[in-house]
C-alpha positions in Angstrom: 22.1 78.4 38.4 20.7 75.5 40.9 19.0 78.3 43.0 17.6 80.3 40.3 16.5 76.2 38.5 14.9 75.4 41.5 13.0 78.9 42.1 11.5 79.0 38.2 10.3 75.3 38.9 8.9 75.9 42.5 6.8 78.7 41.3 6.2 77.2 38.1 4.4 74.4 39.8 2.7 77.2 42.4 1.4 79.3 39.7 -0.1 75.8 38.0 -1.6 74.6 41.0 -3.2 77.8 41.8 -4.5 78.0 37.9 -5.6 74.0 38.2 -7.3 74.7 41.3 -9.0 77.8 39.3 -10.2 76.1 36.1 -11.1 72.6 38.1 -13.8 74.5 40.5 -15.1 76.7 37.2 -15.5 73.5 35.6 -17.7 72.2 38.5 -20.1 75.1 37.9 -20.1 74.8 34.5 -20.1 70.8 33.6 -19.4 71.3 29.9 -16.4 72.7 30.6 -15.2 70.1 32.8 -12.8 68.4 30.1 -9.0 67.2 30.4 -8.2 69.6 27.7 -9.1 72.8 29.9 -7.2 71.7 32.4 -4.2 70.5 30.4 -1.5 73.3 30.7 -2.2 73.5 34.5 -1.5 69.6 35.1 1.5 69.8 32.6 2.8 73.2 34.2 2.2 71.4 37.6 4.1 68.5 37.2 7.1 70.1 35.1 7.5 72.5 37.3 8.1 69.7 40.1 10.6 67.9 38.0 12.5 70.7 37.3 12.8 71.8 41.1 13.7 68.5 42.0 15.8 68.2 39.5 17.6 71.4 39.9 18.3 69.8 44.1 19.3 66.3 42.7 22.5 68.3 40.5 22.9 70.5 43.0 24.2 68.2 45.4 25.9 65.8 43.1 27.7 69.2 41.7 28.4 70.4 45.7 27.0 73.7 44.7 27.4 75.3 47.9 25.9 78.5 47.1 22.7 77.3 48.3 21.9 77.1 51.7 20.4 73.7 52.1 23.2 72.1 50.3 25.8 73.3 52.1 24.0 72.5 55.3 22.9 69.1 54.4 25.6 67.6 51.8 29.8 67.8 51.3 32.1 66.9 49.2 33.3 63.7 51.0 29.4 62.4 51.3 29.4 59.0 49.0 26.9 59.5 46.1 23.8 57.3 47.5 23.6 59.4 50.2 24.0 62.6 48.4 21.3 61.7 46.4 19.0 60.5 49.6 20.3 64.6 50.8 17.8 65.7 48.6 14.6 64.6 51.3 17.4 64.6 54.5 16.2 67.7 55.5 12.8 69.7 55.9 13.3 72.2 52.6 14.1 69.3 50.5 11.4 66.6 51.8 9.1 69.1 50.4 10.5 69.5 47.2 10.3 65.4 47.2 6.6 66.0 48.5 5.6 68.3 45.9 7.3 66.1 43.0 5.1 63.0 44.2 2.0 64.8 44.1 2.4 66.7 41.1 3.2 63.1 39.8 -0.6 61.8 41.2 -2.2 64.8 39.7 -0.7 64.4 35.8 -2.0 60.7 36.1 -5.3 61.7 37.7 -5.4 64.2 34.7 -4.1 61.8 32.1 -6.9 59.6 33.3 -9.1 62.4 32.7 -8.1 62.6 28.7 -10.0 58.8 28.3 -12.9 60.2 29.0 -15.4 61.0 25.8 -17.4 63.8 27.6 -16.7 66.3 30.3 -17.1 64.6 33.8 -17.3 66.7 36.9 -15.8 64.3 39.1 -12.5 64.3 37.8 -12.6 68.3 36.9 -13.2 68.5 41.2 -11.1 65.8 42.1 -7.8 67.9 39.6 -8.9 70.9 41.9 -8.4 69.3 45.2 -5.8 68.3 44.1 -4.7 72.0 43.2 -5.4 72.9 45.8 -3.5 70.5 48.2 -0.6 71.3 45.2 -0.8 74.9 46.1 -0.4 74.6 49.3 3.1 72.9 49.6 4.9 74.4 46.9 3.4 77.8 49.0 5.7 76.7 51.7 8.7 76.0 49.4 8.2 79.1 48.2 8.1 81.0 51.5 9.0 79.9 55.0 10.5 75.8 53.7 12.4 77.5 50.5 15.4 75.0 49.6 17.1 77.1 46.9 17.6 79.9 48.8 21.3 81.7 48.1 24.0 81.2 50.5 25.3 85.2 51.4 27.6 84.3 54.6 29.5 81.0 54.8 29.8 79.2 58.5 33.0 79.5 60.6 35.3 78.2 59.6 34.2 77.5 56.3 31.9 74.6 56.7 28.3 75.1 55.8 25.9 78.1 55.6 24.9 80.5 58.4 22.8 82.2 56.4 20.8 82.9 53.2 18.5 84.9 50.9 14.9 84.0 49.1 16.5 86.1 45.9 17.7 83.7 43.2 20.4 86.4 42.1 21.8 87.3 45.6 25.2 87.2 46.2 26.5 83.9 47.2 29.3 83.5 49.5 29.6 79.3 49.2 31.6 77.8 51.8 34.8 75.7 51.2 33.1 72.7 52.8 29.2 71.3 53.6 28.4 70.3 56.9 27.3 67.0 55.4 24.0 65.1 56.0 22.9 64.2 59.6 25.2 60.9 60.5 22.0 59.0 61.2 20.8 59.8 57.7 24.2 58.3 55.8 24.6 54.8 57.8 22.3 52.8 56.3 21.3 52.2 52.1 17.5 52.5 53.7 17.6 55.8 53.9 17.4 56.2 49.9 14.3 53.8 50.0 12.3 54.3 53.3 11.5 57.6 52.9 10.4 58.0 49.2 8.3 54.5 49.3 6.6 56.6 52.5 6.0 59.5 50.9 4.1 58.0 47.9 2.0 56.3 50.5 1.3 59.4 52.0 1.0 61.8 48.9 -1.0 58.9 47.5 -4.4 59.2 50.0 -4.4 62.9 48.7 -6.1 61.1 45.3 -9.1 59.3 46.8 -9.8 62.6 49.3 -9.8 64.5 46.4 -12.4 62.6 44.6 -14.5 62.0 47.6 -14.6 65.8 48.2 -15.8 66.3 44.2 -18.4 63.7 44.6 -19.9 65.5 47.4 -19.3 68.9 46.1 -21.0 67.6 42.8 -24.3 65.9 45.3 -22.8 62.2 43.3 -24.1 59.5 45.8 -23.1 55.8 44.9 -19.4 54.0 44.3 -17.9 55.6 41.1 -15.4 57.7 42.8 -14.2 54.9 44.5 -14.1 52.7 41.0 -12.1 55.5 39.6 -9.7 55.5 42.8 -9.3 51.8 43.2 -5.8 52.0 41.9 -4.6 55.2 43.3 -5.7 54.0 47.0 -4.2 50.2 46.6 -0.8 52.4 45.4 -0.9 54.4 48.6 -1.8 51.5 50.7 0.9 49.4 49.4 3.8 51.7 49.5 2.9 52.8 53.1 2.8 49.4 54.2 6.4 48.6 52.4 7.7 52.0 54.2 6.6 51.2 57.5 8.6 47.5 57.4 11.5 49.3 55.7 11.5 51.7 58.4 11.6 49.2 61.3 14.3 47.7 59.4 16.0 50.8 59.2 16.0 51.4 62.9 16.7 47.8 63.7 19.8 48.0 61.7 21.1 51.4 62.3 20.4 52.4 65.7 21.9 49.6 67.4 19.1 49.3 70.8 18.3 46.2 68.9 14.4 47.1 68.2 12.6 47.9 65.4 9.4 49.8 66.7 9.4 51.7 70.0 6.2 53.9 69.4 7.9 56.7 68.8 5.3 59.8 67.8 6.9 59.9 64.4 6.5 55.9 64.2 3.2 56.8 65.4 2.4 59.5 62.7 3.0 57.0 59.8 1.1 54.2 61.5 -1.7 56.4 62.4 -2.8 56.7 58.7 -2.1 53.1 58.0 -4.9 52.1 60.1 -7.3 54.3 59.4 -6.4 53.8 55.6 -6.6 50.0 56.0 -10.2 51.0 57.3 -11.2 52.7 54.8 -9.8 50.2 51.9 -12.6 47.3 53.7 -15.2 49.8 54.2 -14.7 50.9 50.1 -14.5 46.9 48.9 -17.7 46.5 51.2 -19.2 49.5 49.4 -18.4 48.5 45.7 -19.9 44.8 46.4 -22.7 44.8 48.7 -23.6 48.7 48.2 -23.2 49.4 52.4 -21.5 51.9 54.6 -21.2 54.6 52.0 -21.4 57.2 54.3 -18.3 55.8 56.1 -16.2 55.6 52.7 -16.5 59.4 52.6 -15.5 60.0 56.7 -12.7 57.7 56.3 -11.3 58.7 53.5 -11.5 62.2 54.6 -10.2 61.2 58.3 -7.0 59.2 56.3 -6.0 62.2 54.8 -5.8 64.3 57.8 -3.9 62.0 59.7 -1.0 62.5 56.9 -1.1 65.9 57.6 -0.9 65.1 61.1 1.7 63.4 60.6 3.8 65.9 58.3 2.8 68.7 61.0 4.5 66.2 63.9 7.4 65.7 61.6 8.1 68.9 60.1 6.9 71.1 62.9 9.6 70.4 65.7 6.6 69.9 68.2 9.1 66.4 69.0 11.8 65.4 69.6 12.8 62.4 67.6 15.4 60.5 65.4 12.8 61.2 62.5 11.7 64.7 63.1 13.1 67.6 61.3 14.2 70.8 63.7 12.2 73.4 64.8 10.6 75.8 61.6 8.4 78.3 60.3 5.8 75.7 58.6 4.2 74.3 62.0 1.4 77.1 62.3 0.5 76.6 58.5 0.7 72.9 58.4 -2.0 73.2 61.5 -3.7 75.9 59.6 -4.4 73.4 57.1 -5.3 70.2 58.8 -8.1 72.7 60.1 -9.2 73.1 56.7 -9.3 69.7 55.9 -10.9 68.8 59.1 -13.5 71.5 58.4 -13.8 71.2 54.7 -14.2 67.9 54.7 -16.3 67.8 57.0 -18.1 70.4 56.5 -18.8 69.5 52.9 -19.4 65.6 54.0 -22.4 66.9 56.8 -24.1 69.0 54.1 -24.4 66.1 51.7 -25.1 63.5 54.8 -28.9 63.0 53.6 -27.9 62.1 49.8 -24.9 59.8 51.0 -26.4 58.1 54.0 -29.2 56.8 52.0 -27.5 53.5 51.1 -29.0 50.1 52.0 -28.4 48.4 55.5 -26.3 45.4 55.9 -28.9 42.4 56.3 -27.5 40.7 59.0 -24.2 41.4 61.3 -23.7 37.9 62.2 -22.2 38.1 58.5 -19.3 39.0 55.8 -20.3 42.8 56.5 -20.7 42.6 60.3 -17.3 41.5 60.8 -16.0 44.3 58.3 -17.4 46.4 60.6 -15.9 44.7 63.8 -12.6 44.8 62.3 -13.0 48.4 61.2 -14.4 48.9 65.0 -11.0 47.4 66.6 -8.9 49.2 64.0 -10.7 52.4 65.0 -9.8 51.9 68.6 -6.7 51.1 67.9 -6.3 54.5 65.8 -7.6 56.5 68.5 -5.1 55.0 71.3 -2.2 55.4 69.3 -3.8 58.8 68.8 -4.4 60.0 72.1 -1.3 58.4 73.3 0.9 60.6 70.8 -1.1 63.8 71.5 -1.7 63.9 75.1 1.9 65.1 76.4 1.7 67.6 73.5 -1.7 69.3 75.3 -0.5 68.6 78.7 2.4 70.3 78.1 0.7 73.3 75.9 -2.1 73.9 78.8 0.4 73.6 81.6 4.2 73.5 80.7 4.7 70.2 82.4 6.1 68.0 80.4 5.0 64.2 80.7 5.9 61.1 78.7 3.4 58.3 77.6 6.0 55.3 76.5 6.2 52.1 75.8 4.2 50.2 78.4 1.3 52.4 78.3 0.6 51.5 74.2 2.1 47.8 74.5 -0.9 47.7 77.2 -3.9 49.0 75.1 -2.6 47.5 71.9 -2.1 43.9 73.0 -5.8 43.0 73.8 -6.8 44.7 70.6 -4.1 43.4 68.4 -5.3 40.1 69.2 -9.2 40.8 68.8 -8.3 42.3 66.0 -6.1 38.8 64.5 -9.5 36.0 65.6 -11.5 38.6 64.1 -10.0 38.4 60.5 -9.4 34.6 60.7 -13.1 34.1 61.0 -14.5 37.2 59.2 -12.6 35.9 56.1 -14.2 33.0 55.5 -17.9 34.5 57.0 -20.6 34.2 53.8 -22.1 37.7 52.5 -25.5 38.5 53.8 -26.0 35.8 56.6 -24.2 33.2 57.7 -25.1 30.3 59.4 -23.4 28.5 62.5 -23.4 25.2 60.6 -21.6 26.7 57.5 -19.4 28.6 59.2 -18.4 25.7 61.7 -17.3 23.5 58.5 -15.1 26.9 57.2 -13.0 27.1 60.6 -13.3 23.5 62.2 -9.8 21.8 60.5 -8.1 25.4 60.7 -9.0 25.7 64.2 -7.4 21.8 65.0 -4.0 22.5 63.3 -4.0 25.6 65.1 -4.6 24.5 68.6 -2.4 21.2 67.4 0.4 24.0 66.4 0.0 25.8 69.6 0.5 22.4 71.4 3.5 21.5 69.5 5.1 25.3 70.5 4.2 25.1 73.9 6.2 21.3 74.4 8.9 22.4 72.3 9.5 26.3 73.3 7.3 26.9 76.4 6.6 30.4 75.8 4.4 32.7 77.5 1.1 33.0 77.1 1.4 36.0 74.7 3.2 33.8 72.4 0.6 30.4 72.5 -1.9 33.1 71.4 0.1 34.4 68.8 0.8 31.0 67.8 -3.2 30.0 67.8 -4.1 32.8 66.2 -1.7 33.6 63.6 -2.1 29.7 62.4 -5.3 29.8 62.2 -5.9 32.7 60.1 -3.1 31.3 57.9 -5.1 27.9 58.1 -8.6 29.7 57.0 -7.0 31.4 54.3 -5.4 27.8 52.8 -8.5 25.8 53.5 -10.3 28.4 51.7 -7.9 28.0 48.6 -7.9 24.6 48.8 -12.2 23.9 48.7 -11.8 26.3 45.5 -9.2 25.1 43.3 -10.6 21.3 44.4 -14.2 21.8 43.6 -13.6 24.1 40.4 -11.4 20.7 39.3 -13.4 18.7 40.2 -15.8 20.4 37.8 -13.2 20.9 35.2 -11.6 17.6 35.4 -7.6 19.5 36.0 -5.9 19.3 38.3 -6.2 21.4 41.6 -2.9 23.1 41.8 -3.7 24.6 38.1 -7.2 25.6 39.4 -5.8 27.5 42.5 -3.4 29.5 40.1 -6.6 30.1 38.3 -8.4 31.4 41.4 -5.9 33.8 42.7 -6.0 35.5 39.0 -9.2 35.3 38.6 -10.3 37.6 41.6 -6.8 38.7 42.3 -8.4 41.7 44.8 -10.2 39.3 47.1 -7.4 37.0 47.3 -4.9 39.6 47.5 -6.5 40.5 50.8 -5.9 37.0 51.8 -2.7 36.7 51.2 -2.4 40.4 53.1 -4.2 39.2 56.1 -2.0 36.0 55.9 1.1 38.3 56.1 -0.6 40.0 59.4 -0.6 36.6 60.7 3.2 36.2 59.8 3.9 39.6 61.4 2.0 39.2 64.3 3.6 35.7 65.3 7.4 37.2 64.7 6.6 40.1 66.9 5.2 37.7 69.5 8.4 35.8 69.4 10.8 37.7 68.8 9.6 40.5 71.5 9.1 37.4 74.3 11.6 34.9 74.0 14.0 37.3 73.0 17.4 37.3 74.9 19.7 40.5 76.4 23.0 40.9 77.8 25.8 43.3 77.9 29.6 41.9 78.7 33.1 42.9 78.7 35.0 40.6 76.4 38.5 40.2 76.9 40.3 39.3 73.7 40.6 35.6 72.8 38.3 34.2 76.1 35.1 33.0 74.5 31.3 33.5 76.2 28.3 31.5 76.1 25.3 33.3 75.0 21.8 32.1 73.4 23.5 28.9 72.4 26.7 30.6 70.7 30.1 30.7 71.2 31.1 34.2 71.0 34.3 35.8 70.9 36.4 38.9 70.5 39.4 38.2 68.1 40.9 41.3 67.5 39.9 45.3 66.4 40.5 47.5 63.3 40.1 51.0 61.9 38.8 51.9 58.7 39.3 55.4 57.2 37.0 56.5 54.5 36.0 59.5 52.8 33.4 60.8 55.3 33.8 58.6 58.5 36.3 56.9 60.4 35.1 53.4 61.6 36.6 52.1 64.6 35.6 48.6 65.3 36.0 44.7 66.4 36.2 41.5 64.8 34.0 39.0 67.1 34.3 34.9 65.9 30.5 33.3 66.6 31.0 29.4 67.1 28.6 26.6 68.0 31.4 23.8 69.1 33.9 23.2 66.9 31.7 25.0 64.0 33.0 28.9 63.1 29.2 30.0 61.9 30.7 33.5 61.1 33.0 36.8 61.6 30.8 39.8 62.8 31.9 43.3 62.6 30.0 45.5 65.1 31.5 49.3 64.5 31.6 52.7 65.7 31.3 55.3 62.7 32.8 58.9 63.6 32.2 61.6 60.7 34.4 63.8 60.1 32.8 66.6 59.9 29.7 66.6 62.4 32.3 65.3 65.4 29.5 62.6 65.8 30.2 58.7 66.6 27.5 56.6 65.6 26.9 52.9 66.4 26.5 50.3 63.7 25.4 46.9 64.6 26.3 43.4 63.2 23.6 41.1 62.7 24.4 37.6 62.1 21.1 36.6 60.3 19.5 32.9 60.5 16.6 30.7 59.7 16.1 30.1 63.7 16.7 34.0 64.4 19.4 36.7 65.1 22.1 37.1 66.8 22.7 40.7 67.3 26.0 42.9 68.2 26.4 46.6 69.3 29.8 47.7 70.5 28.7 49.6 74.3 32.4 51.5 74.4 35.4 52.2 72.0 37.2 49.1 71.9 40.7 48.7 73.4 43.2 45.7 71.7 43.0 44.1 75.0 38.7 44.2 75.6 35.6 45.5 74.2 31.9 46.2 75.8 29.7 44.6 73.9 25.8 44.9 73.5 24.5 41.0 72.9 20.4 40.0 71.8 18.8 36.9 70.3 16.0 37.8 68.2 14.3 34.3 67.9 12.6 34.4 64.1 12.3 37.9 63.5 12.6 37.5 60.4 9.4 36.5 60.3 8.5 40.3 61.3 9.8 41.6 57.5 8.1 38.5 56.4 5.1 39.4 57.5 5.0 43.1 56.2 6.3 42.5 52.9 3.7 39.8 52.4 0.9 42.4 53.3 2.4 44.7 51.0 3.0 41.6 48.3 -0.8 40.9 49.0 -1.9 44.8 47.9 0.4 44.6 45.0 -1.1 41.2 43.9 -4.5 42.8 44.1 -3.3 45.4 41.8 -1.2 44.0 39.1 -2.4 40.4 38.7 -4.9 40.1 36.0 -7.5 37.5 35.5 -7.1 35.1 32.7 -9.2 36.4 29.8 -12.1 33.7 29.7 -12.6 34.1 33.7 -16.4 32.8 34.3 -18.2 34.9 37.2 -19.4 31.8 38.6 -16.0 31.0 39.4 -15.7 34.7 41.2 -19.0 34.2 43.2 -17.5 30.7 44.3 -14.5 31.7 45.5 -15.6 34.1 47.6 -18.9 32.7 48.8 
């Protein structure tokens, strides 16, 4: 029943797309057809189909129907229930079937948006059949070569798992007595329910604004309207890729027990790839809908976003890598490059023909300005794109030309993206506060003096107090002041618009943020880059690494702590056995806590995987991995002190928190647009 569920709603949604794709680019030759109700069953069919697959997974797994191949291969019946329920995207065939539920989701709302219109429109007719088409694609590949319902018709040895299957809902299923269980990786860490899903929406989410850039052009509509009508879809996208990248570091820092959180690793660099490009492209559009500038770069960038997610699913779903996040080799690599060329040329293609109707905007007046430092912050972010890029690629064509295989690692991208990460933070602390149009030194001086003093008195301060590296004191400078600009900023608001009022200033810089909650939900995003920025700095450089045997009861010094091994234990549970050590962390006479740093064996997979103990603080954290199997006598232990890292998922969240604020808050009913010029001015 769960393969022949999941077949009708996989081709269900296939035959939908195809038909949405269909009736959306009829309705672009025939305008007065281009209304929500002709493309109603479609949408509907698209989305319920999608539901139904994924639903027909989700019980699946809980019910250990084995008779499909990707649930015997991916579940079992000792897997605890969160993680049977994150088995669903654990996998290739199943991360599609998640892939092709979120977009089916952005396509009923962009056709739900549709029904509020009065009169046919075009735009959203083309926009439904991109998305069709994009639709069609992916639930093509769960219906061929990445099908996850396929029939189980000859059980593993020994009775665990599948070793293989048929496409034919009604085949003859041999189910094996046991699943093989997800990967270990996958079930050690409650993230793995979250990180994924919050990625993919940030992902499936850029497909919106790329399909209504490509209608605009296919319909010759110059101007900002598609990127009105997207504002929400692309501040969704933005925000939940944001929130999966922290979540993600998190993940690794907690799970794979190296004691990092980011180590460029091509998937990493898949996901963050997009992000900058998309973080581009959200300036560039804000520029667009104010000032009327740079409309020509809206359309490149929103078209260059979008392929980089491709990219991205092609590095992660190909088997091109090897990596903790990539899926194994399949069948869906040459189609997934297939159709990053036809975005790449489509889009392209289409944006070229219409370059003399879209380029015809007006120039920005000045670039000693608001807009010119858009642009250089859209110019670092580019370069930064491009090195992460071409750092992530090149061993790829070097190997593919040649057969050598090469590595480009750590210090090569720590070395390009350190001069630029830093251009990129003095560039927003200043562009933020720049006026529109032209700005003049004097003005601009009085915006960034007191900022700049607390931030060099801050840096002063650190340096006495910490003497870090140079890294650091610029981290320190920087990250203040852009956190000083942004307050200041607030501050000369709320005060003059009470002073004018006669309230109080507190009340009037509530007022503010609600008022124009999209510009100062930027702010409070580029304050969280500042946040970010200044816990990476620290916590990367004054971080400190050590690995020691401990003999049980004889206490060692490290970072300031007392540490000490006070015994060992074994846990059986369902899935895993966890073999691990009880270590007592002191400062004097003070017990500050009982860490449990642990070894998890699973049963079934034969595979022992590390789980860390992090002993979490306002002044950092102290961070255990067992480097052996303890004995009752000793252990090997891994031992790092993280100095404020916190401050790292700080940082991220308050981006993210920034984007969401932009989006939900709503401005107080009787907002004046004086009070909108003024803060922002």
């Amino acid at each position: 029943m769960t393969s022949f569920l999941g077949f009708l709603g996989t081709w269900v949604a296939l035959l939908s797309a195809v038909a949405l794709a269909v009736r959306g680019f009829v309705a672009l030759r025939r305008p007065g057809q281009a209304t929500a109700s002709s493309l109603a069953i479609p949408a509907v069919g698209l989305i319920a189909g999608a539901v139904v697959a994924m639903g027909a997974l989700e019980i699946g797994l809980l019910a250990n129907d084995f008779s499909v191949e990707y649930i015997a291969n991916n579940s079992a019946t000792t897997t605890p229930f969160l993680y049977k329920m994150a088995s669903a995207w654990a996998a290739l065939e199943g991360s599609l079937v998640l892939w092709g539920l979120v977009l089916a989701v952005f396509t009923f709302f962009i056709w739900w948006g549709m029904r509020r219109l009065d009169d046919a429109d075009p735009l959203w007719a083309g926009a439904l059949a991109v998305m069709g088409v994009i639709s069609a694609f992916f639930f093509l590949l769960m219906a061929t070569s990445s099908n996850p319902f396929q029939v189980c018709t000859e059980a593993g040895s020994f009775g665990f798992g599948c070793a293989s299957g048929s496409w034919q809902p009604f085949a003859a299923a041999s189910a094996p007595a046991q699943g093989l269980g997800p990967n270990p990786l996958l079930q050690n860490h409650p993230l793995m329910a979250v990180h994924p899903p919050m990625l993919y929406v940030g992902y499936v989410g850029l497909a919106a604004p790329f399909s209504f850039a490509m209608a605009s052009l296919l319909i010759g509509e110059a101007g900002d309207r598609w990127l009105r009508v997207t504002r929400t879809w692309t501040r969704v996208a933005w925000i939940f890729l944001t929130a999966g990248i922290v979540l993600g570091g998190l993940w690794s820092y907690e799970v794979l027990g190296w004691g990092g959180y980011w180590a460029w690793d091509p998937v990493e660099n898949a996901s963050f790839m997009p992000w900058l490009v998309a973080t581009m492209f959200v300036h560039t559009a804000a520029l667009q809908m104010r000032r009327g500038v740079l409309q020509a770069w809206s359309y490149a960038l929103v078209v260059a976003t979008f392929a980089l997610t491709i990219l991205g699913t092609f590095l992660t779903r190909s088997g091109i890598i090897n990596s903790v996040h990539a899926f194994t080799q399949s069948e869906i690599g040459p189609m997934l490059l297939w159709f990053l060329v036809l975005i790449l040329v489509g889009g392209y293609g289409v944006y070229a023909a219409r370059i003399q109707r879209i380029g015809s905007a007006p120039r920005i007046d000045s670039l000693v300005s608001r807009e010119g430092m858009f642009m250089l912050n859209n110019l670092l972010l580019g370069v930064f794109a491009f090195v992460v890029l071409v750092g992530t690629l090149y061993p790829m064509f070097v190997e593919w030309a040649t057969g050598d295989q090469v590595g480009v690692g750590r210090p090569f991208f720590d070395r390009m993206a350190l001069p630029i990460s830093y251009a990129l933070l003095l560039a927003v602390g200043i562009g933020q506060v720049m006026p529109f149009r032209k700005a003049q030194g004097r003005v601009v001086w009085e915006r960034i003096r007191t900022p700049m003093r607390v931030a060099l008195a801050v840096a002063a301060a650190w340096a006495v107090l910490w003497r870090p590296n140079g890294w650091v004191l610029g981290a320190v400078l920087l990250s203040t002041f852009i956190i000083g600009t942004s307050a200041r900023h607030l501050w000369v608001t709320a005060r003059r618009a009470a002073a004018k009022r006669g309230s109080n200033a507190a009340g009037e810089a509530w007022r503010a943020l609600r008022k124009d909650s999209a510009y100062w939900g930027g702010m409070i995003a580029h304050v969280g880059l500042a946040v970010l920025a200044l816990g990476i700095a620290i916590s990367s450089n004054q971080a400190q690494h050590t690995e020691v045997d401990l003999p049980l009861d004889q206490p060692v010094d490290f970072a300031g702590f007392e540490v000490t091994y006070v015994g060992s234990f074994v846990d059986e549970q369902p899935n895993r056995i966890a073999v691990g050590t009880n270590i007592e962390i002191r400062r004097g006479d003070d017990l500050l806590s009982t860490l449990a740093p642990r070894l998890n064996e699973y049963r079934i997979q034969g595979r022992q995987i590390p789980s860390p103990a992090v002993d979490t603080g306002l002044r950092g954290d102290l961070y255990l991995a067992l480097a052996g199997t303890p004995t009752e006598d000793s252990v090997r232990l891994e031992m790092h002190w993280f100095p404020f890292i916190w401050l790292v998922w700080a940082g991220g969240f308050l981006s993210a928190a920034g984007g969401l604020w932009g989006w939900l808050a709503r401005p107080p009913r009787r907002a004046r647009a004086e009070d909108k010029e003024a803060a922002r001015a």
